[in-house]
N, C-alpha and C positions, 0 to 999 in steps of 0.2 A: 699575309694572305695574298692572294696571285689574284687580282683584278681580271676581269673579263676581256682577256688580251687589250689593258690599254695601258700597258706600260712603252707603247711605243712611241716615238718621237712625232713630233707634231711637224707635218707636212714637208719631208725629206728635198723636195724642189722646190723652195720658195725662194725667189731673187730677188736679194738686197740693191733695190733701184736708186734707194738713197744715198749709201753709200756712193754707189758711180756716179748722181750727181753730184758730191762732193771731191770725187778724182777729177771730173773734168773741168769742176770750179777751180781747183787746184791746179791744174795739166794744162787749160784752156787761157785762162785769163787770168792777167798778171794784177797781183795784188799792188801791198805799201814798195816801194822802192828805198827801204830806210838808207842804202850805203847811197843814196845819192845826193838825198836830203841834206838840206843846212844844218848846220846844228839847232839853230834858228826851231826849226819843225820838226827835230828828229826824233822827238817824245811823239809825237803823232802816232807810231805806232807801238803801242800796248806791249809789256810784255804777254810773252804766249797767253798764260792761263788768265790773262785779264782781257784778251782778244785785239783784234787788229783793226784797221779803216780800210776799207775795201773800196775801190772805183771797179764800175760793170759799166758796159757800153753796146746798145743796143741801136740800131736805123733800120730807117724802112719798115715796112711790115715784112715783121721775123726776120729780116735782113734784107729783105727784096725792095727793089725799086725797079721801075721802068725805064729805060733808057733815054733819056735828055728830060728828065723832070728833077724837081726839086726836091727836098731829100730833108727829114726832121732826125737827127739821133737823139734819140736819152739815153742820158750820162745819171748813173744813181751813185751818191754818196752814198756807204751803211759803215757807222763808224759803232764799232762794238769795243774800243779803246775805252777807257776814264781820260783821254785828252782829245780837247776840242779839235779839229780839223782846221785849220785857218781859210778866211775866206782868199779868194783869187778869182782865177781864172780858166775856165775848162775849156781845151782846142780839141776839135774834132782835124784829124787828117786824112788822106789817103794815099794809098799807093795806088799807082797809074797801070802799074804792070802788074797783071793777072795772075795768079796763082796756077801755075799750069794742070796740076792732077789734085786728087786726095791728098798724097803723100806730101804735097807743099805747103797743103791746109794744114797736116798734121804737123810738121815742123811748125811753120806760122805760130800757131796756138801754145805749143809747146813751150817754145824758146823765144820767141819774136822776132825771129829771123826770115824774112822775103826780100827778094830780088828787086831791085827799082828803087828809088826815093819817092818820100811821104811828101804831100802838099797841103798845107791847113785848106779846109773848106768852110770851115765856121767856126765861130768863139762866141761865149757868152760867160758873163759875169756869173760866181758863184759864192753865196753866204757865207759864214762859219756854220759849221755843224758842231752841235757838242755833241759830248760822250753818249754815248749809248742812243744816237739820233741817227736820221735817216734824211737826205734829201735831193732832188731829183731836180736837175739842169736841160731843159729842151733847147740844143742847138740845130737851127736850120743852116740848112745849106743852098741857095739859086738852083735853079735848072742851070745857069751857065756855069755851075763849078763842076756838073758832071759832062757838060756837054760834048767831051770829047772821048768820054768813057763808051768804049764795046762792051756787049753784052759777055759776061764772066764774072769770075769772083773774086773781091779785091780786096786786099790787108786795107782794113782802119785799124786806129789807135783813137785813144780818147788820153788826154793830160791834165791834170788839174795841177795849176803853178802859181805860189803866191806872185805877190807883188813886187818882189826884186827880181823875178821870173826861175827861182830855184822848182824843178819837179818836184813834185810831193807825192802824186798818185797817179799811176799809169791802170790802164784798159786796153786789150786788144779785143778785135772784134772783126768781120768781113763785111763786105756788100755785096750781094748777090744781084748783079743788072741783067734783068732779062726782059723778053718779051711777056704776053701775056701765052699760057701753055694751054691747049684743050687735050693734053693728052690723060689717059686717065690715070688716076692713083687711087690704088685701093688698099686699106686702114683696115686688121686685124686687133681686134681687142679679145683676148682669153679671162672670162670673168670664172673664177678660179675661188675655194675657200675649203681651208683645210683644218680640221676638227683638232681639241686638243689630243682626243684617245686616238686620230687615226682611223676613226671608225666612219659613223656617220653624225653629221653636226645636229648637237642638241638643242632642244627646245629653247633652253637660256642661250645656249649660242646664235642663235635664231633669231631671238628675238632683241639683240646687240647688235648684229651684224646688219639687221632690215629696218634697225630703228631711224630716224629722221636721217641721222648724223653717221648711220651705221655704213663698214664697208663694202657691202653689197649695194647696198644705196646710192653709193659715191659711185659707185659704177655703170649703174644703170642712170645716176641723174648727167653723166660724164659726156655719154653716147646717143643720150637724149635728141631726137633731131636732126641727127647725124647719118652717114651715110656708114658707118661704120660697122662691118660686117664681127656677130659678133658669135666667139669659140669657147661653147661654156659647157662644164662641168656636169654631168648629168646625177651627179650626186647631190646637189645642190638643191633641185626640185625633187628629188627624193626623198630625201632628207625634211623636205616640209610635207610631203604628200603621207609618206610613213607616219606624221603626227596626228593624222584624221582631223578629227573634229576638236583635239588638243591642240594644234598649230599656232602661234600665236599672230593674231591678227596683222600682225605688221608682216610677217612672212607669206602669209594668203595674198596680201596685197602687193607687196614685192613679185613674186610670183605670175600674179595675173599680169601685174603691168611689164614684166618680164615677154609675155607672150604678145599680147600689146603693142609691143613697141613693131614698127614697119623697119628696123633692121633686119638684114639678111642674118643668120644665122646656122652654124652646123656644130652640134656634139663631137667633144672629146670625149676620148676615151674614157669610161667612167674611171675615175682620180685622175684623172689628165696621167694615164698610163704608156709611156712609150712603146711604139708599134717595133721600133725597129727593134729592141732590144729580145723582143717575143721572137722575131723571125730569127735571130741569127742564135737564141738558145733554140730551137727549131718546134718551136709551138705551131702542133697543127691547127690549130683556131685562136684567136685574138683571146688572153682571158677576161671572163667576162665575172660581174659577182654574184657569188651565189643567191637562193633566195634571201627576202631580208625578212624575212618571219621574226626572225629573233628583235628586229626592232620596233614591231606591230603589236599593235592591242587592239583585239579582235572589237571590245566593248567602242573603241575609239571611231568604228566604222558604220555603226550601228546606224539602220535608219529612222530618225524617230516619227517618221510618221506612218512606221508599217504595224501591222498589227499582229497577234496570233490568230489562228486560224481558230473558229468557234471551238465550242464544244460540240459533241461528250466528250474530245479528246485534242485541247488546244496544241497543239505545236507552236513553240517557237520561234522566228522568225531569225535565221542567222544572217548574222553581217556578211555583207561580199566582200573580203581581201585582195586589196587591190594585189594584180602580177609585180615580177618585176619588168617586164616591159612600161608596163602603167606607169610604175611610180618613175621612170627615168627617162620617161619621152622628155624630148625637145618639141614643144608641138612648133608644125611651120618654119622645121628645118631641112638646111640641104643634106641631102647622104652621101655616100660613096668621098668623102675628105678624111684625111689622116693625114697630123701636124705632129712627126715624129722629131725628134733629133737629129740634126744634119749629118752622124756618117752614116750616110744611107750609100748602099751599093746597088748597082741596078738588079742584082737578083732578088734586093729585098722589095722591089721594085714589084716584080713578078708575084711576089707572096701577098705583099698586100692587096694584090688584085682577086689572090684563092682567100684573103683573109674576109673580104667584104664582101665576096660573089659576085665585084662589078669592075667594069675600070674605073681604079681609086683614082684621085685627085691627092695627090702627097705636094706637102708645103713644105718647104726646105730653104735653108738660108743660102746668099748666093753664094757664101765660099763652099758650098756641096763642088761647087763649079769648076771648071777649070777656064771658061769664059761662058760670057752670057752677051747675048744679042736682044732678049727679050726675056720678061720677064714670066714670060708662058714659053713653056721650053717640054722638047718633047726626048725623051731620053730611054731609045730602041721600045717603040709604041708605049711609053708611059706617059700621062700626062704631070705634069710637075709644075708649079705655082714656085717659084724665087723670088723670096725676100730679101730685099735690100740690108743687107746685114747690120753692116755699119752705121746707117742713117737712123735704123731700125732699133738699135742699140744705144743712141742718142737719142733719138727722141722717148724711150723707152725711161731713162734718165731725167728726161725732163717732166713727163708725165708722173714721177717720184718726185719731183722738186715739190718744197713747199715754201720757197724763197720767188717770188715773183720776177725778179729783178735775174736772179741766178737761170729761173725756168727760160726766159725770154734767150738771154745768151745762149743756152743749150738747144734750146730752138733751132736757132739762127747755123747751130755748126749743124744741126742734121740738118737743115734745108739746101746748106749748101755744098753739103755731101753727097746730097740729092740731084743738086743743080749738074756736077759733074756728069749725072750718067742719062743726058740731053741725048744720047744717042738711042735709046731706052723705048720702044712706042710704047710702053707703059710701067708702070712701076707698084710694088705690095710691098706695103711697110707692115712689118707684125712686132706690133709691141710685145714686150719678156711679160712671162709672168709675172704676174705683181697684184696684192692683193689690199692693200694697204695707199691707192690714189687715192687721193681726195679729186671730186667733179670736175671740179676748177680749173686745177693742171691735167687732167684729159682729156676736158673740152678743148682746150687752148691748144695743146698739143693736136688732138684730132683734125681742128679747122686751121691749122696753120698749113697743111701740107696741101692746104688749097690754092697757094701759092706758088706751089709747084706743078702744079695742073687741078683736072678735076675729081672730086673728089666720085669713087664711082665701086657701084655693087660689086658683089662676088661673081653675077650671072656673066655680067658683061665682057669680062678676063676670063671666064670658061668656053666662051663664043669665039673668042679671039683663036687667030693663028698661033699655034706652035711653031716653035723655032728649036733645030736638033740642037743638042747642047750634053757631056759629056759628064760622069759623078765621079768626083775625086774620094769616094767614102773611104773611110779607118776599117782597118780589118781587125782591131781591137774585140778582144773577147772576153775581156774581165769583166766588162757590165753581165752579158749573156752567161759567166757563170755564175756572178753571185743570183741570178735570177735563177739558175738550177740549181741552186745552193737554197733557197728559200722556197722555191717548191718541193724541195725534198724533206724539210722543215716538215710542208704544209701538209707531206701526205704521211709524216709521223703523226700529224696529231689528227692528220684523219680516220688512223688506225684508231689512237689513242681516246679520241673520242665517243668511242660507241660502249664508253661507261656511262656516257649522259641520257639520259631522254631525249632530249633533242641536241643532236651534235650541232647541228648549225647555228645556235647558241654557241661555241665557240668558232665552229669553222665559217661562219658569216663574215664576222668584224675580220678573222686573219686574212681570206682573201681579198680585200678590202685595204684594211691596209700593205699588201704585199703590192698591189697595183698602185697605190700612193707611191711608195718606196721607188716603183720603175716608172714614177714619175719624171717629166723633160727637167730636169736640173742636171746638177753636176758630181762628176765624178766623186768625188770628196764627199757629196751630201749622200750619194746613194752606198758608198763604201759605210759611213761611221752608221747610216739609218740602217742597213744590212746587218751589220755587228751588231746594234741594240737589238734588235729584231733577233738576231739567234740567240743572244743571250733571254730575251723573253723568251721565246720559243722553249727553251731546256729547260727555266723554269717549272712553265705549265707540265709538262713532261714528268715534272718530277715534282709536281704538286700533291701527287696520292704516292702513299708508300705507306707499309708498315713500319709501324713505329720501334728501335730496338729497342727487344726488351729484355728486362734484369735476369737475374739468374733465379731459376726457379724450383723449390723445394717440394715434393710429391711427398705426404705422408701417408696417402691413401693409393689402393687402388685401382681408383673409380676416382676421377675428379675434374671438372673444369682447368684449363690455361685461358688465362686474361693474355689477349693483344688488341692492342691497341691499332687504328687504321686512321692514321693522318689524311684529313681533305684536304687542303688549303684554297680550293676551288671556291667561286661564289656559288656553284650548284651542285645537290644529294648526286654521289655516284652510286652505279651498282658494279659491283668486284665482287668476284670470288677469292676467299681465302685458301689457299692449297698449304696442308698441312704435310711435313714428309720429317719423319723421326729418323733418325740414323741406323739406327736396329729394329728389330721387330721385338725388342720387351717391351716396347712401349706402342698400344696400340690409339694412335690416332684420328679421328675423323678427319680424311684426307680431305674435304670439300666444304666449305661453307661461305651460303650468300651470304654476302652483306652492302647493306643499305647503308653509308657515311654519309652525315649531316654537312650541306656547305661550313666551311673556314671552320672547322671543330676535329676533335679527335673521339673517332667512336671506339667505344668498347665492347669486342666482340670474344666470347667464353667458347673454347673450343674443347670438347668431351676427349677425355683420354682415361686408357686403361690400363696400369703396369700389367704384362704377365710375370715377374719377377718378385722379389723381394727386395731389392734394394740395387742401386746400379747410377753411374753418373752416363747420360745420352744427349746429343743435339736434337732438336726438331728444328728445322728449315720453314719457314713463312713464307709468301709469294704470294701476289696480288694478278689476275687475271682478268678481263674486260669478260662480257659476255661474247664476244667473237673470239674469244684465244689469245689476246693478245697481251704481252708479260705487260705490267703497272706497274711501273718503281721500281727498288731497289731491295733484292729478298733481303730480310731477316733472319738470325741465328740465334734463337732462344736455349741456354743450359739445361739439363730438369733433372735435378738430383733425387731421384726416387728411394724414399722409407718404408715403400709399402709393410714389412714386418715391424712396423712400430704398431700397426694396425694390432696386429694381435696381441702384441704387449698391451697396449693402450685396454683393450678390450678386457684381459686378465687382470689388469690391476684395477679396472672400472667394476668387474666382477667381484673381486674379491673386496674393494670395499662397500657395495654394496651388499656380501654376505655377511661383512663383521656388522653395517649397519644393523643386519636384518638381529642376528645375532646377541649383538646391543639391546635392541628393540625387545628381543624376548627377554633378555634378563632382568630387561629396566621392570617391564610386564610382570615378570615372578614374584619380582622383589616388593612391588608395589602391591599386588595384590598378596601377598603374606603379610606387609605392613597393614591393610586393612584387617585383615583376617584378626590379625595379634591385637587390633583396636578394636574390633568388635566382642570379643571374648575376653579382653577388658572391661568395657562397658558391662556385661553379662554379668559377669563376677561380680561386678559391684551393685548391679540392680537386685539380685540375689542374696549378698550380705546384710542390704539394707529392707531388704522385706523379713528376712531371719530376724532380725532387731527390732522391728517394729511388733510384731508376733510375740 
C-alpha cells in the first residue's frame, strides 16, 4: 500500500556537525606520537579498535588573552587505550612569531609546521592516567613570559614527557593576544526540525523533541540569555498549532517560551526552502504550502465554552480553523530576510526583492565574495549581511561537539579565525544547520565570540553602513532543474488527484516536502532526496489501475464482466470505468462510476450483451478521474462468447423437463390402475364372502 506521500526521506539538508567535529579533531590537533615513543611507553597507544590517548590543549579564554598578562593552559589527558599513560611531565610552549594569515593557521593545525621557534612558558607535573581515564593538568604562565608578545596569533604546543624526557603526547593549539574589542558580532542560530514522513511533525514527534532533554529544547535552552538572533522554521509552530487542543503539553510550552524569549528573530522559508534555487528555476513567487487542512481536526479546535444557539432550532456552534498564515507566524519577527545558499548572483538579487515585495536583506557566506571590507555589504543597491564562513563553520563544529575538551579546541580555531579579520567594523557568524546540539555546547559556543567583540542584535548591523562589495555566484543549474523536475512531478499528481475528495489530502504533505527537498543542504542530499521523491511520486501515480484480468468465457447473451479496480491509496477514489470492446458483437456499457475502497481491490460487474452467437473479442478497461484525466494503466480482458449454448442449454433443459412431465403421467396411470385392480379385488372378495355366508 502507498502511504500518504511519506515514503519520503527525512530532511534532505541536515548537516552532519559531528562528523566535522571529528575531522578537525583529527586535521587540528595532533594526537599519540607512537614512532617517537620509547619502547619504554609505546603500548600507550591502543590498538585502533581498542582506541588511543589523546593530549588537547586549550589557554586563555577560548584562546584569547590580553596582552602582557598572565596566561593559565589546560592541558586534558583522555586516554581511551587499555594502557595506562605514564606519569611525567606536561610543557606548555610558544612560538614568538605570529602566524601571518588564515592560510598559516591552517598549515599550523594541519601539520605542525610555523615559522619561528617555540619557548616553554610553563610546566607542571602530571599523574598516571589509566585506561579508559581522563585527566586535566592547569599550567600557568607570568605576565613576564608573554610580556614581549604583540597583539596576534601564535602557535602553542602542549607535551607530556616521562621522566627520562622521551615525548609521549603532543597538542597543538594557538594564542590569540589581543586587545579588548567593542566592535560588534552578531550570532545566527537556525532552530530547524525535520519530520520522519517529510510532512509535518507529529504529535509523538513533538512531544520527544520539547520534552526536558528533547532537541528543541536543547535549542532554545542553548540561546537562553543570549543575544542570539534567531532563524526558525515556520513549520515547527505549525506543526504544534495544527494539533489544537491535542498538542502535547510540552510543545504549547516550548512554543510560548519560544516567543518569550527577547531574542531577535526572522522566519525561514517554510522547510528552510532555498530562495535561490526558486529564482534561477524562474519561480514567479516564493513557493509557499498549501493549505494544511489535511492535517486539522475540525473537533480539535472546538470552543468548549461556546454554546448552541437556543431553541426551536439549536444551531451548532462550529470551530474556527485556524489560516495558514495563523498556524506559521513567527510572532515578533523581523521580515524582509532570506538566508538562501551562497551561489547567489546579483540578478537573483533583484528577484528576491519581487519575491518579498520589499528590499530583502539576503545572508550569504563571505566566499559569495570576491572581497569584503565589511560585513554589511551593499551589492548594485541590494542589502547583503556576510557571514564569516570559515569561523562560522568551526564554530558550527563545535556547537556539535559533545567532547568538552575537543568543543574548547574548536573554539579556540574559530576565534582565531576570527581574530584575522581585525579589519572587519563588524562581523555575522551563522551557525550550519544542525538539529541535534545539545544547550551546553551552544551556549559556550554562542558566548565565546564575545571575546572577539560584542555580542549584538540583528537591528544594529541593518543600521550600519553598507560597503560596495562584488557576488562571485555559480551559474550551476542542476539544483534549478531537478526543482522543475519535481514540480512537474507535483502538477501530475495535481491532475491525478481530483479522484479524491479532497486532493489536498495528498497535495498538502507533497508540496511540503518538495520545499524540504530545496532545502539549504548539499548537492548530493538534494540529488539522492529528488530521486526518492520521483520514484514515490510514480508510485502514487500508479497506485489505482485496473486490475488485469483472466480470460473470460460468455455463455449467455446478457451478462455481467467482473473487474476488478486496485486502490492502494489510504483514501476511497472516485474513477470512472470506460469500457471499449473491439467490435461491435459485443455490446458494452461504455461508462461506469466507481467508488474504490482505500488499500483494497474493489469489484465492479460491467453489463454486456453479445449481438452474435459465438465469437472470440478484446474489450479495453481504462480508469478516468472525474476531470478527464487517464488513471493507471489500461487493461485488456479476452471474452470468448457462447451465446448459442443458450439455446441448446434451454432445449435440452426443455426437453427434459417434458420427459419429466411425461414420467410424471405414466407413473400417474400406472398407479392409479394399480389402485383400480385393488379395489375390485377387495370387491370381489367382499361379494364371495357375503354369497357363503347366505
Amino acid at each position: 500500500m502507498i502511504s500518504p506521500r511519506t515514503g519520503t526521506r527525512a530532511r534532505a539538508h541536515r548537516i552532519t556537525c559531528g562528523a566535522l567535529a571529528s575531522a578537525l579533531a583529527l586535521g587540528f590537533f595532533a594526537g599519540a606520537d607512537v614512532s617517537a615513543a620509547p619502547p619504554a611507553v609505546a603500548d600507550v597507544t591502543a590498538p585502533d579498535d581498542e582506541g588511543a590517548a589523546r593530549l588537547t590543549l586549550s589557554a586563555g579564554r577560548h584562546g584569547v588573552v590580553s596582552p602582557d598578562s598572565s596566561m593559565i593552559a589546560t592541558v586534558t589527558i583522555d586516554n581511551d587505550s587499555g594502557e595506562p599513560v605514564p606519569a611525567g611531565q606536561v610543557t606548555v610552549e610558544i612560538n614568538r612569531t605570529p602566524l601571518a594569515d588564515v592560510d598559516a593557521l591552517t598549515t599550523w593545525l594541519d601539520t605542525g609546521d610555523a615559522a619561528g621557534t617555540f619557548t616553554a612558558i610553563g610546566s607542571e607535573e602530571s599523574d598516571e592516567v589509566a585506561g579508559s581515564g581522563s585527566a586535566t593538568t592547569s599550567v600557568s604562565a607570568p605576565a613576564t613570559a608573554l610580556d614581549d608578545v604583540d597583539p596576534g596569533v601564535y602557535p602553542i604546543r602542549s607535551r607530556l614527557s616521562t621522566e627520562a624526557g622521551s615525548a609521549v603526547l603532543d597538542a597543538s593549539s594557538v594564542l590569540i593576544v589581543r586587545a579588548d574589542s567593542d566592535r560588534p558580532v552578531t550570532v545566527l542560530v537556525p532552530i530547524t526540525a525535520t519530520p520522519a514522513d517529510g510532512g509535518l511533525l507529529t504529535a509523538d514527534e513533538l512531544a520527544v523533541l520539547t520534552a526536558p532533554d528533547g532537541a528543541l529544547t536543547e535549542q532554545l535552552d542553548g540561546v537562553a540569555g543570549s543575544s542570539a538572533v534567531l532563524a526558525v522554521d515556520p513549520l515547527i509552530p505549525a506543526a504544534i498549532r495544527a494539533l489544537g487542543t491535542t498538542a502535547p503539553e510540552a510543545a504549547l510550552s516550548w512554543l510560548n517560551r519560544l516567543e518569550s524569549l527577547s531574542n531577535e528573530r526572522f522566519a525561514l522559508q517554510a522547510g528552510d526552502a532555498d530562495a535561490t534555487v526558486q529564482a534561477r528555476a524562474g519561480l514567479p513567487r516564493l513557493l509557499e504550502p498549501l493549505p494544511l487542512t489535511p492535517f486539522l481536526t475540525p473537533a480539535n479546535f472546538a470552543d468548549p465554552t461556546a454554546t448552541p444557539t437556543p431553541s426551536p432550532a439549536p444551531t451548532a456552534v462550529e470551530p474556527e480553523i485556524p489560516s495558514l498564515e495563523e498556524l506559521t507566524e513567527i510572532r515578533n519577527s523581523e521580515t524582509g530576510i532570506l538566508w538562501p545558499l551562497g551561489d547567489v548572483q546579483t540578478a537573483d538579487l533583484s528577484v528576491f526583492d519581487e519575491y518579498l515585495g520589499t528590499d530583502a536583506t539576503t545572508i550569504l557566506p563571505s566566499t559569495s565574495f570576491s572581497a569584503l571590507g565589511s560585513s554589511v555589504v551593499d551589492v548594485d543597491g541590494h542589502r547583503v549581511l556576510a557571514v564569516a564562513a570559515d569561523a562560522s563553520a568551526t564554530l558550527s563544529a563545535a556547537a556539535a561537539s559533545d567532547d568538552s575538551a575537543l568543543r574548547e579546541q574548536v573554539i579556540t580555531t574559530g576565534i582565531a579565525q576570527l581574530a584575522f579579520a581585525d579589519a572587519m567594523p563588524s562581523l555575522v557568524i551563522g551557525l550550519e544547520r544542525d538539529e541535534t546540539r545539545s544547550a551546553q555546547a551552544l551556549r559556550e559556543t554562542i558566548t565565546s565570540v564575545s571575546t572577539i567583540g560584542d555580542l549584538t542584535p540583528l537591528s544594529v548591523l541593518e543600521e550600519a553602513d553598507a560597503v560596495s562589495g562584488t557576488l562571485l555566484g555559480e551559474t550551476s543549474e542542476a539544483r534549478a532543474d531537478m526543482l522543475r523536475t519535481l514540480l512537474t512531478g507535483e502538477e501530475q499528481l495535481t491532475e491525478f488527484s481530483s479522484i479524491l475528495d479532497d486532493p489536498l489530502a495528498l497535495l498538502s504533505p507533497e508540496r511540503i516536502e518538495i520545499m524540504r527537498l530545496m532545502g539549504v543542504g548539499t548537492a548530493e542530499e538534494l540529488a539522492a532526496g529528488a530521486a526518492a521523491h520521483g520514484t514515490d511520486t510514480a508510485a502514487t501515480l500508479n497506485a489505482v489501475s485496473v486490475q488485469q484480468p483472466s480470460p473470460i468465457q460468455l455463455f449467455t447473451s446478457a451478462a455481467p464482466l467482473p473487474v476488478w479496480v486496485r486502490n492502494d491509496l489510504p483514501w476511497p477514489v472516485n474513477v470512472t470505468l470506460t469500457s471499449r470492446p473491439s467490435d461491435a458483437r459485443l455490446d458494452v456499457r461504455p461508462h461506469t462510476e466507481v467508488e474504490a475502497q482505500p488499500a483494497s481491490n474493489t469489484r465492479v460487474k460491467v453489463p454486456v450483451e453479445a449481438r452474435v452467437g459465438s465469437g472470440v473479442l478484446d474489450v479495453r478497461f481504462a480508469l478516468t478521474s472525474p476531470t478527464g484525466v487517464h488513471i493507471g494503466t489500461d487493461q485488456t480482458a479476452t471474452v470468448t462468447v457462447r451465446a448459442e449454448w443458450e439455446g441448446i442449454g434451454l432445449g435440452i433443459l426443455g426437453g427434459i423437463i417434458g420427459l419429466l412431465l411425461v414420467l410424471g403421467i405414466v407413473r400417474t396411470v400406472i398407479r392409479r390402475r394399480k389402485e383400480r385392480a385393488t379395489d375390485e379385488a377387495a370387491t370381489a372378495s367382499a361379494d364371495e364372502d357375503h354369497s357363503t355366508g347366505t
